[in-house]
C-alpha positions in Angstrom: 97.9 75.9 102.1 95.2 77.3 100.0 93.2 79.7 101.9 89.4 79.3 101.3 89.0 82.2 98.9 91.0 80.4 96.9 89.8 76.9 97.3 86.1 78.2 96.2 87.7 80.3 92.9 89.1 77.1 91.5 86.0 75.3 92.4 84.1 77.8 90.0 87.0 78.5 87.8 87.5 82.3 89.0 90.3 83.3 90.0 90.2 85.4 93.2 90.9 88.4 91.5 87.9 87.6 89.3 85.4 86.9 91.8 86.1 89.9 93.9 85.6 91.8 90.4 82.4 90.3 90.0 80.7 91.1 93.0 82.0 94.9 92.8 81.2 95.0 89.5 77.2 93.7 90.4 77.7 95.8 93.6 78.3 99.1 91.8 74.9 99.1 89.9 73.3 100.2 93.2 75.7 102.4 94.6 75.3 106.1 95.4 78.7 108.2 95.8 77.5 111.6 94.5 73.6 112.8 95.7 73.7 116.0 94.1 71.0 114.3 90.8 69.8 111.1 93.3 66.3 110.7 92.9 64.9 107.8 94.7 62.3 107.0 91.7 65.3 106.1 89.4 65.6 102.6 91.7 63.5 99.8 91.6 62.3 98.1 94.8 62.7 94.7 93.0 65.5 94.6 90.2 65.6 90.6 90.0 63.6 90.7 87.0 65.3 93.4 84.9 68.8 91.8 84.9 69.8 89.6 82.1 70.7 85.9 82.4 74.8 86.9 82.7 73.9 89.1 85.5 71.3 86.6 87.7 74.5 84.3 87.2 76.7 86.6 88.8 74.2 87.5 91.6 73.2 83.8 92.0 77.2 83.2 92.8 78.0 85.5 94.8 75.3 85.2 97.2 76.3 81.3 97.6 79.8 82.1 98.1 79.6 85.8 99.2 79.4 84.6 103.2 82.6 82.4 103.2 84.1 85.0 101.1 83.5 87.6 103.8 85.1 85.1 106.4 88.2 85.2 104.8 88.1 88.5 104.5 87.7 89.4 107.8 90.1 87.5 108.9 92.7 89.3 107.2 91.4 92.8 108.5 91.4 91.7 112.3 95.0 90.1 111.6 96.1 93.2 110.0 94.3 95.5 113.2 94.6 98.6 110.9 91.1 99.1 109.4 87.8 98.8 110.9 84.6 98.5 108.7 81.0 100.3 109.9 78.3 99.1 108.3 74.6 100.6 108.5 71.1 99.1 107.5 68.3 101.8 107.2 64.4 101.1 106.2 61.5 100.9 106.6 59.6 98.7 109.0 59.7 95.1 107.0 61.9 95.5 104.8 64.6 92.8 105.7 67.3 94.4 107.9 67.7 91.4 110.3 67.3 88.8 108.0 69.9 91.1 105.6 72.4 90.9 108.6 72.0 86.9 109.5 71.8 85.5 106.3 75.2 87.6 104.9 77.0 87.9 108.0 76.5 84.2 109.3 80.3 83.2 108.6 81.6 85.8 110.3 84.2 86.1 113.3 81.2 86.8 116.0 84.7 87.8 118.1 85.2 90.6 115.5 82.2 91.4 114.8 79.3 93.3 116.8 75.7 94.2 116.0 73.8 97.1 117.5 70.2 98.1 117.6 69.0 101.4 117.9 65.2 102.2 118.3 64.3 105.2 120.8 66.6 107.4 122.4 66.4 106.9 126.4 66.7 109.9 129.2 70.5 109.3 129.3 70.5 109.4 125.1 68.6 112.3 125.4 70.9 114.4 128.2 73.7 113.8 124.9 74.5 114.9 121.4 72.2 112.6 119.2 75.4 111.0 118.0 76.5 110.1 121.1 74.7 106.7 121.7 76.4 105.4 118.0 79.9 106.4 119.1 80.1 104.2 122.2 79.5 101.6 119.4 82.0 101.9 116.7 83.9 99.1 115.7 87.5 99.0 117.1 90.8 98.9 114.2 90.2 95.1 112.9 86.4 94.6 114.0 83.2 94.9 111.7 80.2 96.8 113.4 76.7 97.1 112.2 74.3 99.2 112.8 70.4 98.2 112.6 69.5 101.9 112.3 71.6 104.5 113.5 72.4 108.3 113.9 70.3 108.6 110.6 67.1 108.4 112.5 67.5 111.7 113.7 67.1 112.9 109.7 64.3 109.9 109.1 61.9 109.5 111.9 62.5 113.1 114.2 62.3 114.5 110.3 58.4 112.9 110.1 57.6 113.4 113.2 58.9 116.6 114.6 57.6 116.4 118.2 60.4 114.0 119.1 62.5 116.9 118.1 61.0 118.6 121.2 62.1 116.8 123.4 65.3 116.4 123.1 66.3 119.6 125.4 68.0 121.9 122.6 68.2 125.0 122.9 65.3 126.9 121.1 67.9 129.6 119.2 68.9 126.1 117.5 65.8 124.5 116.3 65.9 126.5 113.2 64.5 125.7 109.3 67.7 124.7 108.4 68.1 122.1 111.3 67.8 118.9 108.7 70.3 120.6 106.7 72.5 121.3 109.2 72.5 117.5 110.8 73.3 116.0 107.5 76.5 118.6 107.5 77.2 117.1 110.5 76.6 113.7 109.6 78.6 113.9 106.1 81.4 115.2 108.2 81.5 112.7 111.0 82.0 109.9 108.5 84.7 111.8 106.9 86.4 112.1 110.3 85.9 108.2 111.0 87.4 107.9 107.1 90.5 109.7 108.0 91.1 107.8 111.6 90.9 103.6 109.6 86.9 103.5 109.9 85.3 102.8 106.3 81.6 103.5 106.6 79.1 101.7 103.9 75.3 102.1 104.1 72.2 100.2 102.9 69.2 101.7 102.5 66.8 98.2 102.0 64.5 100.0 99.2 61.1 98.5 99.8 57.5 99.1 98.3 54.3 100.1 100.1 52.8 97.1 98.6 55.3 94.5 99.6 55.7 96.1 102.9 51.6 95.1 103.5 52.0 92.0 102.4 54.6 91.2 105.2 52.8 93.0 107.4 49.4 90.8 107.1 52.4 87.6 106.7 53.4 89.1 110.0 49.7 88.5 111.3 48.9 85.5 110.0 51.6 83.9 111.4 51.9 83.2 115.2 55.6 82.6 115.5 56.0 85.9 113.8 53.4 88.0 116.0 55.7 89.3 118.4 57.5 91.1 115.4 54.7 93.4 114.4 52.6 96.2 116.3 50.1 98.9 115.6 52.9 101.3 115.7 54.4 99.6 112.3 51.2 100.2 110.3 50.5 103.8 111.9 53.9 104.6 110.4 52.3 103.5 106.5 50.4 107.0 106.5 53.8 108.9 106.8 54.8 106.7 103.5 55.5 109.6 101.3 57.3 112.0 103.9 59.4 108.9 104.9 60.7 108.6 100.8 61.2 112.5 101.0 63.5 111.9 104.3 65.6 109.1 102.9 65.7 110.9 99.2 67.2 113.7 101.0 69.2 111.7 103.2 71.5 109.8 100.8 71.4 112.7 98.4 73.4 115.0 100.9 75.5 112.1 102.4 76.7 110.0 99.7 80.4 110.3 99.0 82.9 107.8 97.3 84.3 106.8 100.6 80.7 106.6 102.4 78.8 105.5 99.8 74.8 104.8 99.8 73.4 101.1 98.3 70.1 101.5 97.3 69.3 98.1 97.6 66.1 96.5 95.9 64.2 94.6 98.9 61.0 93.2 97.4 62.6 90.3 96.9 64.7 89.1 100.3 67.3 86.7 98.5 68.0 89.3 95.9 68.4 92.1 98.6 71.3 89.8 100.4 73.0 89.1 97.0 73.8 92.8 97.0 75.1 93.5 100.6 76.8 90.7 100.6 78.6 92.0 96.9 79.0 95.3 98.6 80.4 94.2 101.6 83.1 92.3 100.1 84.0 95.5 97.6 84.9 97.0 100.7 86.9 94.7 102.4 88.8 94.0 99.4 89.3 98.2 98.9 91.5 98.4 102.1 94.0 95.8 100.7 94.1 93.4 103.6 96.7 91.7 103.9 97.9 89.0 107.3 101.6 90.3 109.3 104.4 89.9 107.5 106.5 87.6 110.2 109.9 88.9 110.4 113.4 86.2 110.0 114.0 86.0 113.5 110.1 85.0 114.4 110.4 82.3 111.7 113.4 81.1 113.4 112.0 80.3 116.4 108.9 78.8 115.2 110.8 76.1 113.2 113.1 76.0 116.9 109.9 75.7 118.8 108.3 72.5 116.5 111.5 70.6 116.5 111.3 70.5 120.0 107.3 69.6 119.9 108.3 66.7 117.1 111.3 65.6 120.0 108.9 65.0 122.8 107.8 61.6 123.3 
């Protein structure tokens, strides 16, 4: 039986193969594995209109097929119960993280799959390491886990604001000028350490402009079912605008690596923005070379044993 992978390739005349190339191939144009020259400028916050007409094609696809692509996918990984795939959304306020996270990850396994928030640290957070909240979260060796923000707050938004950094109880010998540098060390080499125990680790920072970021906000506003989504702490946060861009700049510039890799994702545009998680998603599934358990002679045996006698009951 033709799994569904396959079923869609023929229906667009790609071959598996082909269509996993594709969306790597469109995937790879936003992908950061080596900071040391990253400068945020170099990305656009809306790409859509600079592609050519081969290129929309190929994004247009793989966003309509990208979800049940991902299904299949997944399915492999939690049969195979080897790898486990961490996947974190960073940005700022607006800029499509939930919408990023339903609209790709809607086919999905939900009993494989978790989603988990982080937004401020609370007393029992703060009595721990700043990593220690993530950790209980990890996905386990087959899962997918997401993280709508993450340890990286502690290098984003304690980096602007540097009175939450007080009062998180360190010791003051510790709070040094090199204490950014230092948790992005640490950071780099916790992903290295979940690389080496099965956990692949992808992030997506949602790139977003100042002036598409207002215009949601007063959308926000304007909008009564969408009231509850906006406060007066989101547009305080627009005055820290450049020292936010400095944070992430420095951020993906020290922990990009080719098995932890940064997207920089163009999020003017919300349909565009999906396209390329959704791409980059299944270029990592596919690099872990999922395949379902081989079942041995003697399990084959009994199967065939155990539906003749299902076929002889009357």
């Amino acid at each position: 039986m033709d799994t569904p992978i396959e079923r869609m390739s023929e229906l667009n005349h790609l071959s598996k193969k082909e269509f996993i190339e594709r969306a790597k191939k469109f995937s790879n144009q936003f992908r950061v594995t080596d900071g040391k020259s990253f400068k945020l400028k170099d990305f656009h916050t809306n790409a859509h209109e600079l592609l050519n007409k081969e290129e929309k094609s190929l994004a247009e696809e793989t966003l309509q097929q990208g979800v049940h692509v991902l299904a299949s996918l997944q399915d492999k990984m939690y049969a195979q119960d080897k790898w486990s795939l961490l996947i974190i959304f960073q940005a700022m306020d607006a800029a499509g993280k939930d919408g990023a996270i339903k609209h790709v990850m809607s086919g999905v396994n939900p009993q494989s799959c978790s989603v988990s928030s982080f937004k401020a640290p609370s007393a029992e957070d703060l009595d721990h390491d700043y990593l220690w909240r993530c950790m209980k979260h990890l996905p386990e060796r087959g899962c997918i886990g997401i993280f709508n923000r993450s340890y990286y707050e502690e290098v984003l938004v304690v980096r602007v604001h540097e009175q939450i950094l007080q009062a998180q109880k360190l010791p003051e010998k510790l709070v040094t000028k090199d204490i950014w540098d230092d948790r992005l060390k640490d950071i780099k080499h916790f992903e290295e350490y979940l690389n080496r125990n099965g956990t692949l680790v992808i992030k997506f920072f949602l790139n977003l402009s100042s002036d598409e970021q207002k215009k949601r906000f007063i959308e926000r506003i304007d909008n009564p079912d969408k009231n509850w989504k906006f406060s007066a702490s989101d547009a305080k946060e627009r005055k820290y605008w450049k020292e936010y861009m400095h944070a992430y700049e420095d951020m993906i510039k020290n922990t990009s690596t080719e098995n932890s890799p940064w997207y920089v994702v163009p999020a003017d545009n919300k349909p565009y923005a999906r396209m390329v998680v959704a791409s980059a998603i299944i270029h990592a599934l596919h690099s872990m070379h999922l395949e379902y358990p081989k079942v041995s002679d003697e399990k084959i045996a009994e199967l065939k044993n155990l539906k003749e006698n299902l076929l002889s009951e009357k």
